[in-house]
C-alpha positions as CSV (number, residue, x, y, z in Angstrom):
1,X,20.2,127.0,-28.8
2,X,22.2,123.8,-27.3
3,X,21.1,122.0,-29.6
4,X,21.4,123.7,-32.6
5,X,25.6,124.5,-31.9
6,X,25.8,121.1,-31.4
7,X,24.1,120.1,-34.6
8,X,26.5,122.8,-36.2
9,X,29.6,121.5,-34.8
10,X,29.2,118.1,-35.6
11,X,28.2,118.8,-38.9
12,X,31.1,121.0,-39.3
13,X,33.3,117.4,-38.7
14,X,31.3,115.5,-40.7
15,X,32.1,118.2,-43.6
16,X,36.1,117.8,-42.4
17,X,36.0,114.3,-42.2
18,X,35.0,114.9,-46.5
19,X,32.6,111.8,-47.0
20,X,30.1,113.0,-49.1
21,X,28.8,109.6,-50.4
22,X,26.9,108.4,-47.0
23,X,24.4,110.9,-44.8
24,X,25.0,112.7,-42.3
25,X,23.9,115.3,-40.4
26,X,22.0,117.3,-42.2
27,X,20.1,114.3,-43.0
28,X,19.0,113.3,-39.7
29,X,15.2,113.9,-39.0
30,X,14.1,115.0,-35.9
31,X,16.4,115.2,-32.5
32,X,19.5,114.1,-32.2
33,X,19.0,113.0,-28.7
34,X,15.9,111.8,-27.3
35,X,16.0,113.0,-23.9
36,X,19.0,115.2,-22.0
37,X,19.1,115.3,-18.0
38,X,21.7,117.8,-16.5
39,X,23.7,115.2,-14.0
40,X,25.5,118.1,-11.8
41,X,26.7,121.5,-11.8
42,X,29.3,122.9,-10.0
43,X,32.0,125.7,-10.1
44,X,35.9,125.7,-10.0
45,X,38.6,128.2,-9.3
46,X,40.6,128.9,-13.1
47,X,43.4,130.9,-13.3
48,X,43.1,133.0,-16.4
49,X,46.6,134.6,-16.1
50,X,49.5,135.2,-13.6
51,X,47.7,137.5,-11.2
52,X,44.0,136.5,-11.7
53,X,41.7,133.7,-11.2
54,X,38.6,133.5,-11.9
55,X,35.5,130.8,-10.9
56,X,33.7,129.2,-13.6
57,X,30.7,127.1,-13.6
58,X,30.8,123.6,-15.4
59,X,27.7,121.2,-15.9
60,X,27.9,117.1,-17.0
61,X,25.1,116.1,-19.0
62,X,23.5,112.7,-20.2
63,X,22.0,112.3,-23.5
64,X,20.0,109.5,-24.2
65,X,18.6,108.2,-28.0
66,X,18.1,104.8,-29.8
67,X,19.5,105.3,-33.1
68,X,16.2,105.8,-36.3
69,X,18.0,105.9,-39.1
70,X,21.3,105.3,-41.0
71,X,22.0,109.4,-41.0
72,X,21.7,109.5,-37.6
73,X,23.7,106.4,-36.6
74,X,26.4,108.1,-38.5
75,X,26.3,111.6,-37.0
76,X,26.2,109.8,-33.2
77,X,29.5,108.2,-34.4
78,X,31.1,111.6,-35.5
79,X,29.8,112.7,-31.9
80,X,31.3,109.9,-30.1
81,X,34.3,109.5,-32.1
82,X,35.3,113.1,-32.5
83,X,33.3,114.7,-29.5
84,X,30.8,117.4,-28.6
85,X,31.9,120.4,-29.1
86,X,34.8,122.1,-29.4
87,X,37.6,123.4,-26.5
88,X,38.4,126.3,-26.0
89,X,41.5,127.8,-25.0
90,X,41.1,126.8,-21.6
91,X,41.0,123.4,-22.5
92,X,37.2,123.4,-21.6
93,X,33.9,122.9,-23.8
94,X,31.3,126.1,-23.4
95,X,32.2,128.8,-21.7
96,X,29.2,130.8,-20.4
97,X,29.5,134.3,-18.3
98,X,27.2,134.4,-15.8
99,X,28.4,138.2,-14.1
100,X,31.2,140.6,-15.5
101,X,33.6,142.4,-13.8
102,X,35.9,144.9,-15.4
103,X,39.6,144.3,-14.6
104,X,42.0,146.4,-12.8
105,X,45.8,147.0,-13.3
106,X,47.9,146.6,-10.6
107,X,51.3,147.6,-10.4
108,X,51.1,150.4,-12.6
């Protein structure tokens, strides 16, 4: 599932980026990478609003690959150049929820 937003996203920027007369992503063959390894993993406090913070968990990745064709030479450049991924509001890349917990109004 990683792989395959990725894939979207950067060939949602390639599509942006409007040059049609090379290939791109939808051209590459096979993985993008050839081998991912998680690096670390750890959680920091975010403040979310005025009143509430909440902890998030954030992982850095590696991605290795030697580059097989011109298609994918190009979509590793998109990926470098314009990054992986997209931010969200927060100013971070994916945002998973690992438990929920219903807010409560205070003040009120």
């Amino acid at each position: 599932m990683f792989v395959d937003r990725v894939m979207e996203n950067l060939t949602g920027k390639w599509e942006a980026l409007g040059d049609r007369s090379s290939e791109g992503p939808t051209d590459v063959h096979g993985p993008l990478f050839d081998r991912k390894t998680l690096q670390k993993t750890y959680s920091i406090p975010l403040r979310v609003s005025a009143d509430h913070t909440q902890r998030i968990v954030l992982s850095k990745w590696e991605f290795e690959y030697e580059v097989r064709s011109q298609a994918h030479r190009n979509t590793l450049n998109v990926a470098l150049g314009a990054g992986i991924g997209e931010r969200n509001h927060f100013g971070l890349g994916t945002l998973s929820l690992t438990s929920k917990q219903e807010p409560f109004l205070t003040g009120v």
